[in-house]
Structure formats: structure tokens, C-alpha cells
C-alpha positions in Angstrom: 20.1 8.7 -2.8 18.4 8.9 0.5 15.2 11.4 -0.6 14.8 8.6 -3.6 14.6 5.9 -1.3 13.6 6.6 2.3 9.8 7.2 0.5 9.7 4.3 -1.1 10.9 1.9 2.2 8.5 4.3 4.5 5.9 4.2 1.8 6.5 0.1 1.9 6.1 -0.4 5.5 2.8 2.0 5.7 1.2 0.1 3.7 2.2 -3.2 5.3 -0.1 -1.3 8.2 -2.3 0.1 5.6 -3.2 -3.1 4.4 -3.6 -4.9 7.9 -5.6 -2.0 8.7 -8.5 -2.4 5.9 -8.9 -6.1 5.2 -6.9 -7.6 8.0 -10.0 -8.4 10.2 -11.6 -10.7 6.9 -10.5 -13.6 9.3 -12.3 -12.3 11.8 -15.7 -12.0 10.7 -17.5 -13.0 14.2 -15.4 -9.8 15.8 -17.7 -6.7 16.4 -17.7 -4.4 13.5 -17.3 -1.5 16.1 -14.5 -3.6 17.5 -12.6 -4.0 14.5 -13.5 -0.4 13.4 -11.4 0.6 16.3 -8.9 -2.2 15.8 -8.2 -0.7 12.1 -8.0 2.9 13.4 -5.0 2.2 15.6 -3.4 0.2 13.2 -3.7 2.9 10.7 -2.2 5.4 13.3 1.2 3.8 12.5 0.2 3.8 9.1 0.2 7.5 9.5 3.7 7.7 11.3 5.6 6.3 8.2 3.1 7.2 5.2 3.1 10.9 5.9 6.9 11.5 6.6 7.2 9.5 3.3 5.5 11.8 1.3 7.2 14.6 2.8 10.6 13.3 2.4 10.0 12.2 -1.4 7.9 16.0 -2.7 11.5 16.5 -2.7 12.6 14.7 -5.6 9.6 13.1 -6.9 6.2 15.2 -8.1 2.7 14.5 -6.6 1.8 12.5 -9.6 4.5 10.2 -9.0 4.4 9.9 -5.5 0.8 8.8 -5.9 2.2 6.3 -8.3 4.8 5.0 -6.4 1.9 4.3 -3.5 -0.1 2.8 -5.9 2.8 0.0 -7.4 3.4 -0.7 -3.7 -0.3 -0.9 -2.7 -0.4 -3.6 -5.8 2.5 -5.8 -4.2 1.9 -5.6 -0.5 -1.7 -6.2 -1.0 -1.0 -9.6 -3.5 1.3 -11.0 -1.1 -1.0 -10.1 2.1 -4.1 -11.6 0.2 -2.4 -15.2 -1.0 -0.3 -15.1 2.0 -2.9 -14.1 4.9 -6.2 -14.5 3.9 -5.5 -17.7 1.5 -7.2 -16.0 -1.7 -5.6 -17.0 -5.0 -4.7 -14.6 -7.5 -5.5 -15.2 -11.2 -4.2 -14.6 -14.5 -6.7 -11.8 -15.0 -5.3 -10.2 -11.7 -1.8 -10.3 -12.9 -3.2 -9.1 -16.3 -4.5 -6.1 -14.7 -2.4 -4.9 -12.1 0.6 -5.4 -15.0 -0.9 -3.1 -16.8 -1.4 -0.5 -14.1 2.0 -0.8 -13.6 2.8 -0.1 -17.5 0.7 3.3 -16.6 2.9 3.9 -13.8 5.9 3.5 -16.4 4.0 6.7 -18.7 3.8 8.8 -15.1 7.4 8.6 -15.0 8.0 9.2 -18.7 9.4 13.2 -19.2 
């Protein structure tokens, strides 16, 4: 049980980083850019630490293709609640309609 679900919690909290990492200086707009370019950098070092060990623990049970998958369902979620929840953007009912049907794609990956 541990291979199926040690990816999927590291995966999770990479891309809690991940996210930070790429859009989390939108609030901070009169930063830099070679500041926050920096900023993101070491923020994505820790993204590193828990995304790669991820992967390496779940090529175990799961196949590159769904691994990929798996990164992309959890990109979708962390990345919803970061952009209502920290940058203030609404999500529509076009968004929803899209990213549910990204995840019915992810539902054929897994398919045998």
C-alpha cells in the first residue's frame, strides 16, 4: 500500500511548492523579475526533494503514463485551490468543464 500512496502524498506536496514556485509572486508584481526568478528557483528546490523521490517510489507500481497522469489530476486540484484561495481568481463553469474532462482522460490512462 505504501508504493501506491507515498507518490501520490509526495507528488501532492511538490506541487504545493510547484505551484508557489510558478505563479506565487502574481501578488507581487512590483518585486524584481530577477528577484522572484530566484525566489521561484529555491522554492522549486524543495519541489525537487519530494517530486523526484515520488516518481521513483511509484515506477514501481504505476507506469510512466500514469504517473504523468497522476501529476497532472493533482496539478488540476492544487493549482484551483491555490488560484481561488491565494490569488483571489474565480473559477468558472467552463474551468470545471474542462479540467472534468481531463480528468475523464485520466480515467482511459488507467483503463487496461
Amino acid at each position: 500500500m505504501f508504493a501506491y500512496l507515498a507518490p501520490i502524498l509526495l507528488l501532492v506536496a511538490s506541487n504545493v511548492f510547484m505551484t508557489f514556485a510558478w505563479y506565487g509572486h502574481l501578488k507581487f508584481t512590483d518585486r524584481p523579475l530577477w528577484l522572484v526568478v530566484v525566489a521561484s528557483w529555491g522554492i522549486a528546490f524543495f519541489e525537487y526533494c519530494l517530486q523526484v523521490p515520488g516518481n521513483r517510489i511509484g515506477y514501481r507500481v504505476y507506469n510512466p503514463a500514469q504517473l504523468k497522469t497522476i501529476q497532472e489530476i493533482i496539478t488540476l486540484g492544487v493549482f484551483v485551490a491555490f488560484s481561488v484561495g491565494y490569488l483571489g481568481a474565480a473559477i468558472k463553469w467552463n474551468h470545471l468543464v474542462g479540467f472534468a474532462l481531463i480528468v475523464a482522460a485520466a480515467f482511459f490512462i488507467f483503463l487496461d
